[in-house]
N, CA, C and O atoms as CSV, one atom per row, in Angstrom:
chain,resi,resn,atom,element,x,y,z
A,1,UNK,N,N,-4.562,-12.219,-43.201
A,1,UNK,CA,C,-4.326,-12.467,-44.608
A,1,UNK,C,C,-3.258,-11.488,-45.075
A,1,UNK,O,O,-3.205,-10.268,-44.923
A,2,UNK,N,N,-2.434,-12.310,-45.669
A,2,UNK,CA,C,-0.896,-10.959,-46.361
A,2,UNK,C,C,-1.808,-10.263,-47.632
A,2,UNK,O,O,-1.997,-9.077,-47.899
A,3,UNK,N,N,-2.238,-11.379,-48.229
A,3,UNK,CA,C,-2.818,-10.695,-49.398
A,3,UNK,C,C,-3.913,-11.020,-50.368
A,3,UNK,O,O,-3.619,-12.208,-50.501
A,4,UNK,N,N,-4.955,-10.858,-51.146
A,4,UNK,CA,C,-5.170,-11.145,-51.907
A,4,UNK,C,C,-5.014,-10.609,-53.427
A,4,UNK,O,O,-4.964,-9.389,-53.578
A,5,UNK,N,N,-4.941,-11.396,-54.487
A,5,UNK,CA,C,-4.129,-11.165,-55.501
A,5,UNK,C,C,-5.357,-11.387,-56.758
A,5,UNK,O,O,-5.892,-12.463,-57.021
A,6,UNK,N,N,-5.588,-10.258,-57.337
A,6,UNK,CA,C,-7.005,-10.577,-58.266
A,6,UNK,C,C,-6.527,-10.894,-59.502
A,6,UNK,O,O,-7.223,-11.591,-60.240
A,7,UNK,N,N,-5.193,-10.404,-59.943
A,7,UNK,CA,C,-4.534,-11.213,-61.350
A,7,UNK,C,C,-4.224,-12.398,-61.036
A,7,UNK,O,O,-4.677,-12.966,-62.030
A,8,UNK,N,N,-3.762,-13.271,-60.359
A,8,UNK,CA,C,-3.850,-14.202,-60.050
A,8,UNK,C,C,-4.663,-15.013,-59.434
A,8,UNK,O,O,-4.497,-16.233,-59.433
A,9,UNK,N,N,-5.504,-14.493,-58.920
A,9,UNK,CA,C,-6.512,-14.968,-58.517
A,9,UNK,C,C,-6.432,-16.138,-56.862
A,9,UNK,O,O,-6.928,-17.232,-56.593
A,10,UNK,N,N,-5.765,-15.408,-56.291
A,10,UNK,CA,C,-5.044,-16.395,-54.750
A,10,UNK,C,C,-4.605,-15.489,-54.054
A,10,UNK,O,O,-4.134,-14.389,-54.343
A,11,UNK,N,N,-4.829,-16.153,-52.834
A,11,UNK,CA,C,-4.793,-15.449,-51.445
A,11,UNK,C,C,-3.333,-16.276,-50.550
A,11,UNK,O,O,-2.858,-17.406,-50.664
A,12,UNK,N,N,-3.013,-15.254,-49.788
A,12,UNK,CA,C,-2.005,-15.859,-48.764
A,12,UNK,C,C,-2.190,-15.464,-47.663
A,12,UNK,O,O,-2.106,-14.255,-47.448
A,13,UNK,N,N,-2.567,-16.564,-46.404
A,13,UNK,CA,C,-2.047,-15.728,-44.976
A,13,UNK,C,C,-1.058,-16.390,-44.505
A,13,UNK,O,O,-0.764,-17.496,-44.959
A,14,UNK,N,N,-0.484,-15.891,-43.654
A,14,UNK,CA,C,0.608,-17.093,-42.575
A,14,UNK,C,C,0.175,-16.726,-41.107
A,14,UNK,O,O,-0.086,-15.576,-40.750
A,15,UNK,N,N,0.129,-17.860,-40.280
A,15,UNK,CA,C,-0.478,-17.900,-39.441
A,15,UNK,C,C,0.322,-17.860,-38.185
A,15,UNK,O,O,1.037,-18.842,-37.984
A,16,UNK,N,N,0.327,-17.062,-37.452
A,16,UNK,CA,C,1.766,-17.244,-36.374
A,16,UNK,C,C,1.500,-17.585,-34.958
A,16,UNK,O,O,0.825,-16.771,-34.328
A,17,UNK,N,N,1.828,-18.424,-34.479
A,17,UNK,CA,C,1.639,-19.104,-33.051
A,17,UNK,C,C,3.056,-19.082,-32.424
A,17,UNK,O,O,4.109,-19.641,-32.731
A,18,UNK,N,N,2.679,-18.187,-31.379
A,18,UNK,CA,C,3.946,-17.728,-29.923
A,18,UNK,C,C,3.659,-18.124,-28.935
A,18,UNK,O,O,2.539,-18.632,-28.879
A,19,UNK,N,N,4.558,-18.100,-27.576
A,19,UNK,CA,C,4.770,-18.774,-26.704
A,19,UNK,C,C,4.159,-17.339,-26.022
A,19,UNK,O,O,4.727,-16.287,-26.318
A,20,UNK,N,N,2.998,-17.317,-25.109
A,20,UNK,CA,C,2.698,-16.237,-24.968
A,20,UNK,C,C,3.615,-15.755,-23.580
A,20,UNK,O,O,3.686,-14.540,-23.396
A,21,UNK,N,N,4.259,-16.587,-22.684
A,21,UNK,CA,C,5.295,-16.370,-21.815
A,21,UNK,C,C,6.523,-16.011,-22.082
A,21,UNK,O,O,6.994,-15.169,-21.318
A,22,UNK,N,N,7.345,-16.479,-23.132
A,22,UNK,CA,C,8.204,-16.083,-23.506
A,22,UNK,C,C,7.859,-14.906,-24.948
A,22,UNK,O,O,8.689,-14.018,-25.141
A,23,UNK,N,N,6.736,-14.990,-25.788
A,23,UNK,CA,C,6.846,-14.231,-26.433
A,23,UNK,C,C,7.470,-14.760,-27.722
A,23,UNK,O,O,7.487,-13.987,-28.680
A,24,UNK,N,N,8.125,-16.321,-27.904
A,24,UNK,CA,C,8.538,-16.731,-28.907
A,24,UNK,C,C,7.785,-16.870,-30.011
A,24,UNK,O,O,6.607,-17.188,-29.853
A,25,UNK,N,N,8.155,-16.721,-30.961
A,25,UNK,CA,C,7.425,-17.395,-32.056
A,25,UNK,C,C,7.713,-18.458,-32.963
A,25,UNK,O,O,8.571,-18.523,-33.844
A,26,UNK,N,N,6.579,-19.537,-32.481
A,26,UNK,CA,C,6.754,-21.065,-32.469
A,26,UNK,C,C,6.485,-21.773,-33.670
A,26,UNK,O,O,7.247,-22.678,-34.009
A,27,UNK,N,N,5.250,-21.397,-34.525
A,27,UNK,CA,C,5.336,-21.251,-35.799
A,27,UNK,C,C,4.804,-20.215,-36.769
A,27,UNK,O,O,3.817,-19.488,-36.663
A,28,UNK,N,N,5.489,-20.300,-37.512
A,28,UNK,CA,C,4.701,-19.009,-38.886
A,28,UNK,C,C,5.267,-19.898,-40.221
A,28,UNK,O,O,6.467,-20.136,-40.351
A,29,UNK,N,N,4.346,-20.309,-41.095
A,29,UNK,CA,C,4.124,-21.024,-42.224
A,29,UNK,C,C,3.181,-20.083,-43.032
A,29,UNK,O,O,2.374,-19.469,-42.334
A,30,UNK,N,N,3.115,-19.772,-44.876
A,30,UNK,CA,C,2.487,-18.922,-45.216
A,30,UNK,C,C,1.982,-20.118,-45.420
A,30,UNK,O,O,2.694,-21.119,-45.342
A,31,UNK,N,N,0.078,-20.204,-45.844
A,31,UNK,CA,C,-0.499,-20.661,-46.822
A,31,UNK,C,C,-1.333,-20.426,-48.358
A,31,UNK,O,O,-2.452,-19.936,-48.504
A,32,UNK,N,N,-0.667,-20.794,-49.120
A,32,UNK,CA,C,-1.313,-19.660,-50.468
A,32,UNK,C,C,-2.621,-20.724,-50.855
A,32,UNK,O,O,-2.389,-21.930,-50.773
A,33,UNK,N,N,-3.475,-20.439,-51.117
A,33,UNK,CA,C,-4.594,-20.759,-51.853
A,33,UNK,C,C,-5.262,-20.278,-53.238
A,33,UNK,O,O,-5.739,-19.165,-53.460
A,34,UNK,N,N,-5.195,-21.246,-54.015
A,34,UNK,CA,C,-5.462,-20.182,-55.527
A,34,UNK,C,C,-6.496,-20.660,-56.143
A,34,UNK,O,O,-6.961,-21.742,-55.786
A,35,UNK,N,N,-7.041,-19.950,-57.171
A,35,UNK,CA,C,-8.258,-20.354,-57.884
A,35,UNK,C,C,-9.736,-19.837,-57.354
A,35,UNK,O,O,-10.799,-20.424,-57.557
A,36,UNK,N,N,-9.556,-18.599,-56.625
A,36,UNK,CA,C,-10.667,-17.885,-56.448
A,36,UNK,C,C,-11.516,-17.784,-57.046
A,36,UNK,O,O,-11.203,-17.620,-58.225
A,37,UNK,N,N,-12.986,-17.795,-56.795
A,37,UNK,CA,C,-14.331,-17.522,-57.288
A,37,UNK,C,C,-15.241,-17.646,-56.518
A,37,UNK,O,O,-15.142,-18.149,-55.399
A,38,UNK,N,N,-16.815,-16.954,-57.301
A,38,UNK,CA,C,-18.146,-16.814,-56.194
A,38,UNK,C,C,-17.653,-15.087,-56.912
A,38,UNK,O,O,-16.601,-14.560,-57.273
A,39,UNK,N,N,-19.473,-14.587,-56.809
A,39,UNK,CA,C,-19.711,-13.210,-56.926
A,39,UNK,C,C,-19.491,-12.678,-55.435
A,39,UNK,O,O,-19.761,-13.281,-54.396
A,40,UNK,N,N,-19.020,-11.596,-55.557
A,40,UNK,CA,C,-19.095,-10.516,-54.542
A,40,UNK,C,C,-17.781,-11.030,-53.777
A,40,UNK,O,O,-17.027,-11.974,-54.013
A,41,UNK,N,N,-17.788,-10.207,-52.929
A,41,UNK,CA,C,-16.054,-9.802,-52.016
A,41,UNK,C,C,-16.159,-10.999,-51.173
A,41,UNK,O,O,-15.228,-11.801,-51.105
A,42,UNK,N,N,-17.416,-11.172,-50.434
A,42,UNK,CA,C,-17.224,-12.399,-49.249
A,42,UNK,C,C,-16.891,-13.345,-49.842
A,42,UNK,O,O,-15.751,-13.767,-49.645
A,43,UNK,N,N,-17.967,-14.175,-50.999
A,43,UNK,CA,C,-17.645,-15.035,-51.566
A,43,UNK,C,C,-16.282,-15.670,-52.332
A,43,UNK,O,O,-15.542,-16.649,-52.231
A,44,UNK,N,N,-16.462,-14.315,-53.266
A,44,UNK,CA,C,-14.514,-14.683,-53.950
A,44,UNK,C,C,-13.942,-14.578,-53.065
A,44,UNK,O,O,-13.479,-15.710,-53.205
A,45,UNK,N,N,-13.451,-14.221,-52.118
A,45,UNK,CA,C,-12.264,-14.621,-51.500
A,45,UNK,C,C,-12.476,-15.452,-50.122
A,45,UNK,O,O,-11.452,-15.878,-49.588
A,46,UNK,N,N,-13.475,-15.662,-49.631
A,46,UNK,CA,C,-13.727,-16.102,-48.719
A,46,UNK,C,C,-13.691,-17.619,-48.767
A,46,UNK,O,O,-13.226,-18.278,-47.838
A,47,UNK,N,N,-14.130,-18.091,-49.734
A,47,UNK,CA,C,-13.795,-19.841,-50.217
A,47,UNK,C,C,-12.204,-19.642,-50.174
A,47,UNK,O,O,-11.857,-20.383,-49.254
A,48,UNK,N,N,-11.257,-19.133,-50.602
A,48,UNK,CA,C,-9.824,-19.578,-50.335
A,48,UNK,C,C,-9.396,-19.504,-48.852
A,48,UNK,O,O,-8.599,-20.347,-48.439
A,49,UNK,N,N,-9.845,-18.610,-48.075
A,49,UNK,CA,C,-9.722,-18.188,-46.803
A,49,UNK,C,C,-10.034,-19.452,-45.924
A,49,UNK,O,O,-9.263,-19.782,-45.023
A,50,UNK,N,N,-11.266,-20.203,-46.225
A,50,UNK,CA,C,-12.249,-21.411,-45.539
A,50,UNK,C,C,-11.093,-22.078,-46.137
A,50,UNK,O,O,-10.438,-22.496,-45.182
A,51,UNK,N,N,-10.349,-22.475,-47.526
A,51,UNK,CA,C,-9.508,-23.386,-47.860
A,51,UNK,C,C,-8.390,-23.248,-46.812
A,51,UNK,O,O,-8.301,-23.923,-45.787
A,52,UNK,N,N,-7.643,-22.387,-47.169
A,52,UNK,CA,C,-6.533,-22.239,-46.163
A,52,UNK,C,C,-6.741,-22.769,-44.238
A,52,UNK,O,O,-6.061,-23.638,-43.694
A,53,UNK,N,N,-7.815,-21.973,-43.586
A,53,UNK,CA,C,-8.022,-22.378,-42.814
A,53,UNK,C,C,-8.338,-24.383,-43.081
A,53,UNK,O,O,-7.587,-25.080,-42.398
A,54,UNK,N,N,-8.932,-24.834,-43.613
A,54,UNK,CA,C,-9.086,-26.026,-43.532
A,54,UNK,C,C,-7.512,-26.669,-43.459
A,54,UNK,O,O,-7.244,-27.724,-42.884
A,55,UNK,N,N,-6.794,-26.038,-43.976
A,55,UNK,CA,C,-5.309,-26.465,-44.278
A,55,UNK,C,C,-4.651,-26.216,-42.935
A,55,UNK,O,O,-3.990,-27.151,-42.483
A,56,UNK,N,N,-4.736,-25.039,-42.190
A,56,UNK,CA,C,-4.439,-24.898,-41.056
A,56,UNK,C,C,-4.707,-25.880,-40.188
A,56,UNK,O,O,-3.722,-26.328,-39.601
A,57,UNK,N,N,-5.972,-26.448,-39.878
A,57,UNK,CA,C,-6.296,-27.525,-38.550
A,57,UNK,C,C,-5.901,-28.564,-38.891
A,57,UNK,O,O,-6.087,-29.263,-37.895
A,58,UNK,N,N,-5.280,-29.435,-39.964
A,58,UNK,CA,C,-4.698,-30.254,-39.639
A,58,UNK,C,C,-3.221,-30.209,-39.434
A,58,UNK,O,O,-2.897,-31.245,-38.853
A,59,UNK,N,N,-2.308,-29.535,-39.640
A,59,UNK,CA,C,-1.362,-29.159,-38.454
A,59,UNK,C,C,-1.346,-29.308,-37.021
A,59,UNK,O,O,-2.242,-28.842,-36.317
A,60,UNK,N,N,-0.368,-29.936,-36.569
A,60,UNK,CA,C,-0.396,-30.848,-34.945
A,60,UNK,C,C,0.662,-30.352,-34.231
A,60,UNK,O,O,1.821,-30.387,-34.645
A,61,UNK,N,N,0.311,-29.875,-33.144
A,61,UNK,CA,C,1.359,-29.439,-32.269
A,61,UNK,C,C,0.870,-30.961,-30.910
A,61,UNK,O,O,-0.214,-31.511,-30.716
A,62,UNK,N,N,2.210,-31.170,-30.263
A,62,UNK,CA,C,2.520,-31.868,-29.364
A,62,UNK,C,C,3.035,-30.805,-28.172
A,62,UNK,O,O,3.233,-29.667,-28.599
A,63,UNK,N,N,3.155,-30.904,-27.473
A,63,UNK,CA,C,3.568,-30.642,-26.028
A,63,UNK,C,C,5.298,-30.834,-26.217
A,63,UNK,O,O,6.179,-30.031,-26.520
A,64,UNK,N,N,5.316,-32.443,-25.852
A,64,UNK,CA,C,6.785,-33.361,-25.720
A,64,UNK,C,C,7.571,-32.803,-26.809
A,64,UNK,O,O,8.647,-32.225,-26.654
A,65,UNK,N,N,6.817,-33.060,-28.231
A,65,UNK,CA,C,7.799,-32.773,-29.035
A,65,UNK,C,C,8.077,-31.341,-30.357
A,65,UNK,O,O,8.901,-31.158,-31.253
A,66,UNK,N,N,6.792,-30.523,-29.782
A,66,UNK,CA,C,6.894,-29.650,-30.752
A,66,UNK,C,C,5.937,-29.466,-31.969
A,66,UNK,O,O,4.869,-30.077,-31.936
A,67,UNK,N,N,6.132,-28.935,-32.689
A,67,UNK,CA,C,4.854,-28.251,-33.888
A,67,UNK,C,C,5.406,-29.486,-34.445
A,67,UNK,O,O,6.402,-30.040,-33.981
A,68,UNK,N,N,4.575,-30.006,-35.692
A,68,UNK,CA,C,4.995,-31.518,-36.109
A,68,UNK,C,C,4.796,-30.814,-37.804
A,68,UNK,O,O,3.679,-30.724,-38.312
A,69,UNK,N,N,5.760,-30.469,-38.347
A,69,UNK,CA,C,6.247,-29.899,-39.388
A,69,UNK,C,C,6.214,-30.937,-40.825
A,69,UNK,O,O,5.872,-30.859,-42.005
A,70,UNK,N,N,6.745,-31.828,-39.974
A,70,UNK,CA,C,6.099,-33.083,-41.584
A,70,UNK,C,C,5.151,-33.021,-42.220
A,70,UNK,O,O,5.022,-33.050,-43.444
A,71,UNK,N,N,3.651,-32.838,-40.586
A,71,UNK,CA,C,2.463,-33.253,-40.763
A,71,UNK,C,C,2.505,-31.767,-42.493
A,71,UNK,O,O,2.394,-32.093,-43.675
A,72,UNK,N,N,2.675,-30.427,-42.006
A,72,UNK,CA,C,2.278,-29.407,-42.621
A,72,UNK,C,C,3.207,-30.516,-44.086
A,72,UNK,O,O,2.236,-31.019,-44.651
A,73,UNK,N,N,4.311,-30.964,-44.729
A,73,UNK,CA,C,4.739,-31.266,-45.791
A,73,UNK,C,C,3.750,-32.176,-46.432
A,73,UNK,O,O,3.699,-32.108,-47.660
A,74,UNK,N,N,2.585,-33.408,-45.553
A,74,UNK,CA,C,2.244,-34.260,-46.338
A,74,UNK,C,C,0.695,-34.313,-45.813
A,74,UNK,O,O,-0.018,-35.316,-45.812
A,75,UNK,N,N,0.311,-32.893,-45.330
A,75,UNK,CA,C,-0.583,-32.162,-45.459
A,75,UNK,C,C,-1.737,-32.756,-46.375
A,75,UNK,O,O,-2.740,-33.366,-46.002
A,76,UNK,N,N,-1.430,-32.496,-47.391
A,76,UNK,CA,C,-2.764,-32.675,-48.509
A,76,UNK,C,C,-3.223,-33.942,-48.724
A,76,UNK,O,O,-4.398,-34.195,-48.991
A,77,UNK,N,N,-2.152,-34.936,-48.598
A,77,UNK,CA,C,-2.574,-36.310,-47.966
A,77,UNK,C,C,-2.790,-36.626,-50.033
A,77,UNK,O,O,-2.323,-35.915,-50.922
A,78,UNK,N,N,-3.654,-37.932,-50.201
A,78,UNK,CA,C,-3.523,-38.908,-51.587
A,78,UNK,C,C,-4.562,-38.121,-52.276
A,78,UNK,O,O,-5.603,-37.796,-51.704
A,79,UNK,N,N,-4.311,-37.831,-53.412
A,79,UNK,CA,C,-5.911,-37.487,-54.435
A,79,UNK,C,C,-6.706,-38.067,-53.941
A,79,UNK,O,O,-6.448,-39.256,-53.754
A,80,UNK,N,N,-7.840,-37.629,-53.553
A,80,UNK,CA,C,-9.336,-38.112,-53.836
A,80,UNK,C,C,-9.117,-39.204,-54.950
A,80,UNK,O,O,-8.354,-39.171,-55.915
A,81,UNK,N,N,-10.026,-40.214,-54.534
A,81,UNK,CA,C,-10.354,-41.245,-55.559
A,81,UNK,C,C,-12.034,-40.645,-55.691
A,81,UNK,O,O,-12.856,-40.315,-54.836
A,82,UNK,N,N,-12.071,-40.697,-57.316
A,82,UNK,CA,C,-13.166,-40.398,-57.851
A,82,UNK,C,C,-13.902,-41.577,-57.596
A,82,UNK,O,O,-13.299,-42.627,-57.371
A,83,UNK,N,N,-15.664,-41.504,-57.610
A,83,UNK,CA,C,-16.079,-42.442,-56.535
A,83,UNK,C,C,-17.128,-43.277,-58.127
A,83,UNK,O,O,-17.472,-42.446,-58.968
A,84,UNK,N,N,-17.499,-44.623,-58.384
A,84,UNK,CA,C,-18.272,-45.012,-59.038
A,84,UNK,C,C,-19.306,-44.367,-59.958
A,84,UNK,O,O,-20.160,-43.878,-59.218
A,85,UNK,N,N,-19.579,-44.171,-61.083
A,85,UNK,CA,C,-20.311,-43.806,-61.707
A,85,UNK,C,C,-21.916,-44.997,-62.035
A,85,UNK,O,O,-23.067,-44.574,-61.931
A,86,UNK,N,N,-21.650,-46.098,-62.324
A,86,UNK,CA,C,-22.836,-46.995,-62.516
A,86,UNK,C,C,-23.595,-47.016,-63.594
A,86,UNK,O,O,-24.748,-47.316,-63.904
A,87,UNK,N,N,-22.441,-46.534,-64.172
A,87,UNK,CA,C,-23.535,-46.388,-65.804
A,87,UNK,C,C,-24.704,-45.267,-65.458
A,87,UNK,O,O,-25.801,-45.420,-65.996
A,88,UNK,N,N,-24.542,-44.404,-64.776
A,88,UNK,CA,C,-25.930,-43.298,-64.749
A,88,UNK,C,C,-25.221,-42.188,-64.861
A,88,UNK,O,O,-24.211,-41.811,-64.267
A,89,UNK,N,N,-26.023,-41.589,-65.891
A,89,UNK,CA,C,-25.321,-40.615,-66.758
A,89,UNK,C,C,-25.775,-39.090,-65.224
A,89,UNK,O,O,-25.221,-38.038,-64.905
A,90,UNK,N,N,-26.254,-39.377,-65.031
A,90,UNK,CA,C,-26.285,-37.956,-64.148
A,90,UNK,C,C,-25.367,-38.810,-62.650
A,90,UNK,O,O,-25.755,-38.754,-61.484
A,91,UNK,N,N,-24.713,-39.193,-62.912
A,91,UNK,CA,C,-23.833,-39.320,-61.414
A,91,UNK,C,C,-23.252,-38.033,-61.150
A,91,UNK,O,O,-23.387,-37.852,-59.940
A,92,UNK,N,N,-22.711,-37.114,-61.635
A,92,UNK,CA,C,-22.337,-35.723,-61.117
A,92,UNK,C,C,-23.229,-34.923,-60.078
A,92,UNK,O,O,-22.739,-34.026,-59.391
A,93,UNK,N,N,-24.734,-35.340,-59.985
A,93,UNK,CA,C,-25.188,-34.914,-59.287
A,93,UNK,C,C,-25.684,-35.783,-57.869
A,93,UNK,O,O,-26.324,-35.252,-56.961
A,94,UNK,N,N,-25.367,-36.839,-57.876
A,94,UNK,CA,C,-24.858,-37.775,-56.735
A,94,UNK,C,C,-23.766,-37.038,-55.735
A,94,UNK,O,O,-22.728,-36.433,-56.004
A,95,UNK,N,N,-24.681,-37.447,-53.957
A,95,UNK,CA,C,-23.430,-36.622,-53.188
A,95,UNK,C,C,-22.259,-37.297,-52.843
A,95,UNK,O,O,-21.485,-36.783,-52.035
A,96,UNK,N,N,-21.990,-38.569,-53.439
A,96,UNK,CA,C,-20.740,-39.168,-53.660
A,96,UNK,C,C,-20.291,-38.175,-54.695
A,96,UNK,O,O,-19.178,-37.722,-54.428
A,97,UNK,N,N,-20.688,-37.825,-55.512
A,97,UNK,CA,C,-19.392,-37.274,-56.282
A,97,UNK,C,C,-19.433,-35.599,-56.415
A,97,UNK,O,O,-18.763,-34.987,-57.247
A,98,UNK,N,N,-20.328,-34.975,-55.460
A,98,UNK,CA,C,-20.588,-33.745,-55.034
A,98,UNK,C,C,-19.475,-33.731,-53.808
A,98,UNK,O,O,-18.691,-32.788,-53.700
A,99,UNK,N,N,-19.468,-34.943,-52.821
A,99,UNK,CA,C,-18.249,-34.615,-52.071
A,99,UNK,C,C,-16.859,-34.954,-52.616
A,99,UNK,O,O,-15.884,-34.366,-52.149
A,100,UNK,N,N,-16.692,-36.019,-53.734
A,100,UNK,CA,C,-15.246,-36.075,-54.253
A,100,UNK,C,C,-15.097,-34.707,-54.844
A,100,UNK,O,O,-13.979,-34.438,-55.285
A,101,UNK,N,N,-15.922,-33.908,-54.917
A,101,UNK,CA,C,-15.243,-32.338,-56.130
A,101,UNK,C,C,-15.031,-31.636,-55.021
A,101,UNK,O,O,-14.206,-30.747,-55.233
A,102,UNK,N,N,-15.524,-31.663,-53.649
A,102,UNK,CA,C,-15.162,-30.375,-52.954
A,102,UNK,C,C,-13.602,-31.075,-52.297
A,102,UNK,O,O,-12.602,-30.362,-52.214
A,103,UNK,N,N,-13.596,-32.111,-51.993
A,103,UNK,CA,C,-12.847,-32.911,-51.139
A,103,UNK,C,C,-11.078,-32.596,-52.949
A,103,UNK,O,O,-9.992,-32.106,-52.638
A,104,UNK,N,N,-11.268,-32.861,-53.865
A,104,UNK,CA,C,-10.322,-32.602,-54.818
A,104,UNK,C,C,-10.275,-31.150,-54.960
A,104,UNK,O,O,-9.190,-30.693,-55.319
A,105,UNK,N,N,-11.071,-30.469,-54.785
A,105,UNK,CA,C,-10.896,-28.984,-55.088
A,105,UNK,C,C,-9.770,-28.585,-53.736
A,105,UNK,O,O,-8.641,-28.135,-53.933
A,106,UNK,N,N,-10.248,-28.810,-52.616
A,106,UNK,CA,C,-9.143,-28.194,-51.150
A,106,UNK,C,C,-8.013,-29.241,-51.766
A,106,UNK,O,O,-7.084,-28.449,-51.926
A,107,UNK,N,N,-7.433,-30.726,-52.281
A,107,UNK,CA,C,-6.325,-30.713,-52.400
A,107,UNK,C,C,-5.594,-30.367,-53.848
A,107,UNK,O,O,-4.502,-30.793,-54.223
A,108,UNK,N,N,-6.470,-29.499,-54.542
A,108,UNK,CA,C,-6.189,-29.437,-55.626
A,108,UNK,C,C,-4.947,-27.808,-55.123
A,108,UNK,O,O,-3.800,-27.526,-55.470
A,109,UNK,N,N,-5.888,-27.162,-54.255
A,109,UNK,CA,C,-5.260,-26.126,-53.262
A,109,UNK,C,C,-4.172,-25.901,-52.766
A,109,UNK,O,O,-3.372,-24.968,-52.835
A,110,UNK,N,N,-4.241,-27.591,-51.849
A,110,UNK,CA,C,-2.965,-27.055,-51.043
A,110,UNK,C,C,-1.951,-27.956,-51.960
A,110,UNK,O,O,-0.766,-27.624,-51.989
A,111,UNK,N,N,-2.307,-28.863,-52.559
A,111,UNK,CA,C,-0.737,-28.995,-53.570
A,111,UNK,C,C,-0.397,-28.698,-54.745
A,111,UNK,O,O,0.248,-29.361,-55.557
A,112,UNK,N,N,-1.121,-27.046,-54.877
A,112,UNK,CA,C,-1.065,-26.058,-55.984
A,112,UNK,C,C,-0.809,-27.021,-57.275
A,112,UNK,O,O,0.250,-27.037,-57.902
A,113,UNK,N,N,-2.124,-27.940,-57.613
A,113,UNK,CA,C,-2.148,-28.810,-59.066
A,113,UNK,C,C,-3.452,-28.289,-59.399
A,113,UNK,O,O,-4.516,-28.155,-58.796
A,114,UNK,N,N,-2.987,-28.020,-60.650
A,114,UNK,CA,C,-5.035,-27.247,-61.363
A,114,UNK,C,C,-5.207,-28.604,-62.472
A,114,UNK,O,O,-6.213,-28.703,-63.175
């Protein structure tokens, strides 16, 4: 991690992958994650950390052709579609729409939109 930032409330690491034979270094991309929270040190910062990493594994390296650099541009992929309500006033607590908030919160992340 480069940093975490408590006025702002976001973290950055960049993650660097070398050629351990040659020693190259094949990629280094920072990822910032913002909107920290949760009591205590693990928690606040540790949800951006789990974000970022989540952001990390879908990044694709190939063999033939190399780290696949697009993938990291279109990364965050379409908004979440918010999922049916049904006229029931407690749908927020439905895990349809317990997973659309975590699933919008990581791309709310990586395409820094609050």
């Amino acid at each position: 991690m480069e940093y975490a930032d408590k006025m702002t409330e976001s973290t950055r690491i960049r993650p660097i992958f070398f050629d351990l034979k040659t020693r190259d270094i094949i990629y280094s991309q920072p990822i910032i994650s913002e909107n920290a929270t949760g009591a205590g040190f693990t928690r606040h910062w540790g949800k951006n950390f789990v974000r970022s990493m989540n952001i990390l594994s879908k990044i694709n390296y190939n063999e033939n052709t190399g780290w696949k650099t697009e993938v990291y541009k279109d990364l965050c992929g379409e908004k979440p579609i918010k999922p049916p309500t049904f006229n029931n006033p407690q749908y927020k607590k439905s895990k349809a729409y317990k997973k659309y908030k975590r699933e919008l919160s990581i791309w709310e992340d990586c395409t820094h939109v609050k």
